[in-house]
Structure formats: C-alpha cells, structure tokens
C-alpha positions as CSV (number, residue, x, y, z in Angstrom):
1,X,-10.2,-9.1,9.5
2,X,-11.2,-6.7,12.6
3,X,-8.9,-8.7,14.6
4,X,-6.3,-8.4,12.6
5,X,-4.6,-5.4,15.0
6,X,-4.8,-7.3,18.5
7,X,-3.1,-9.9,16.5
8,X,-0.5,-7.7,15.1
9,X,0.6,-6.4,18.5
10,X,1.5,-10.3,20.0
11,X,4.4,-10.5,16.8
12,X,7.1,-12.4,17.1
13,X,10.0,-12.0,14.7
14,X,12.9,-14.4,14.0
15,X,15.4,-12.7,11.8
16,X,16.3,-16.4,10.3
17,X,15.6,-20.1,11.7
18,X,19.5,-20.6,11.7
19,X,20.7,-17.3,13.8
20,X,18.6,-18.5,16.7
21,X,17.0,-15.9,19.8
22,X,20.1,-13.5,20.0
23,X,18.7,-12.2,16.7
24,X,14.8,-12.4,17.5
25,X,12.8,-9.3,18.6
26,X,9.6,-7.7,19.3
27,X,8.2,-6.1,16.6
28,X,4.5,-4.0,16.8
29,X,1.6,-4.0,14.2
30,X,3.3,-1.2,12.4
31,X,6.9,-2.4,11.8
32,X,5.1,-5.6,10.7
33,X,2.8,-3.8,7.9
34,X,6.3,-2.3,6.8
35,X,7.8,-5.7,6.7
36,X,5.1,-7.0,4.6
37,X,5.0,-4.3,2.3
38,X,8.9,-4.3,1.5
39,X,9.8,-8.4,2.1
40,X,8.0,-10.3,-0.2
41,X,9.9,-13.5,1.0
42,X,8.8,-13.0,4.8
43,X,7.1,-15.8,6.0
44,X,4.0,-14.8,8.8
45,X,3.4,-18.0,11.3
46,X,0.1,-18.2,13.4
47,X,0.9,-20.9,16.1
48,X,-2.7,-20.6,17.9
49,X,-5.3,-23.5,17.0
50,X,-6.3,-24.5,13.5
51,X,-9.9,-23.1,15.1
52,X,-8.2,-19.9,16.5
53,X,-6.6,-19.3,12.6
54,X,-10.3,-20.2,11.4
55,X,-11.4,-17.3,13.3
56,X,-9.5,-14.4,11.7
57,X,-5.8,-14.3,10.9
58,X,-3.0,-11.7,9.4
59,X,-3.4,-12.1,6.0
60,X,-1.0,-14.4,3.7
61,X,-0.4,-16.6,6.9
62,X,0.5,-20.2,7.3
63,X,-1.0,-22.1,10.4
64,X,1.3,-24.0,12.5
65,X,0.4,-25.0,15.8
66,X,1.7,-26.0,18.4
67,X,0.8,-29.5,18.6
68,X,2.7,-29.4,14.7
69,X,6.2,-27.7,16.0
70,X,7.8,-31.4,15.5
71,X,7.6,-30.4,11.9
72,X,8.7,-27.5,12.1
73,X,11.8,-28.0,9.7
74,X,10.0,-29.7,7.2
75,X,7.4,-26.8,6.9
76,X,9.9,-23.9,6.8
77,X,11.5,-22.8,3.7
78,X,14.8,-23.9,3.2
79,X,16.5,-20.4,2.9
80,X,18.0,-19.6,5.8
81,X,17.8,-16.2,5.2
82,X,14.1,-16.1,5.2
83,X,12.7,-13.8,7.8
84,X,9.9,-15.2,9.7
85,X,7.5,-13.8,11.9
86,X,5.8,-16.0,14.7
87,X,2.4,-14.8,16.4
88,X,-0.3,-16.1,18.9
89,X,-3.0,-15.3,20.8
90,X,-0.5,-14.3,23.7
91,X,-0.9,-15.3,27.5
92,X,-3.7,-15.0,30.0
C-alpha cells in the first residue's frame, strides 16, 4: 500500500475505449482518489508485470500487461461509456 502514491502520479485516463486519445488525459493521484470515490463503474488498469502488480497496486485494480494487450477487447467491459484509467511503472 505505501506505494500506492508513486503509482498514482503515472495515471493514465481514457475517457472511453471508443472515443480514442483526443479524449485521454493526464490525471494526478488526487483527481484519481476523486474519481474513485464518485465513479463506481471506473475501471483502474495496471499494465506493469503480473510480478510488478504482486508487489503493491491501487486498490480494486485489474492487471493487464502488456504482453496481454491482444486481449484487450475481450477483458474490457462492454460499455463504452466506461471510464478507464491505465497506469504503469512509467519510463526510466
């Protein structure tokens, strides 16, 4: 749980699978505590390793790693309104 904060900071956020990058943004650990708090359907995505995830993750989040993105479609909800949030370890 202690690294829960670095981890918040890397966030990713897709407003929907089907609007595509002109509606994703940045988002920081606090906007994404807020989203959690007020969307129950938001859907948290760790894409580091199953090991990395092993290791501490935000809680209530699925793993999907890279090496799985060729399922992505079949592990996503169907809604296309979901939001979804995407994090990982970041670069470097």
């Amino acid at each position: 749980m202690k690294n829960i904060k670095p981890l918040l900071l890397l966030v990713f956020l897709m407003i929907t699978a089907s609007c595509g990058p002109a509606n994703a943004k940045d988002v920081n650990a606090e906007e994404l505590t807020k989203m959690m708090s007020e969307n129950t359907r938001l859907l948290v995505v760790d894409t580091r390793t199953e090991f990395e995830y092993q290791l501490g993750h935000i809680p209530k989040a699925i793993n999907i790693s890279q090496e799985k993105f060729y399922m992505l479609e079949t592990l996503l909800p169907k809604e296309k309104d979901t939001p979804i949030v995407f994090y990982c370890r970041g670069s470097g």
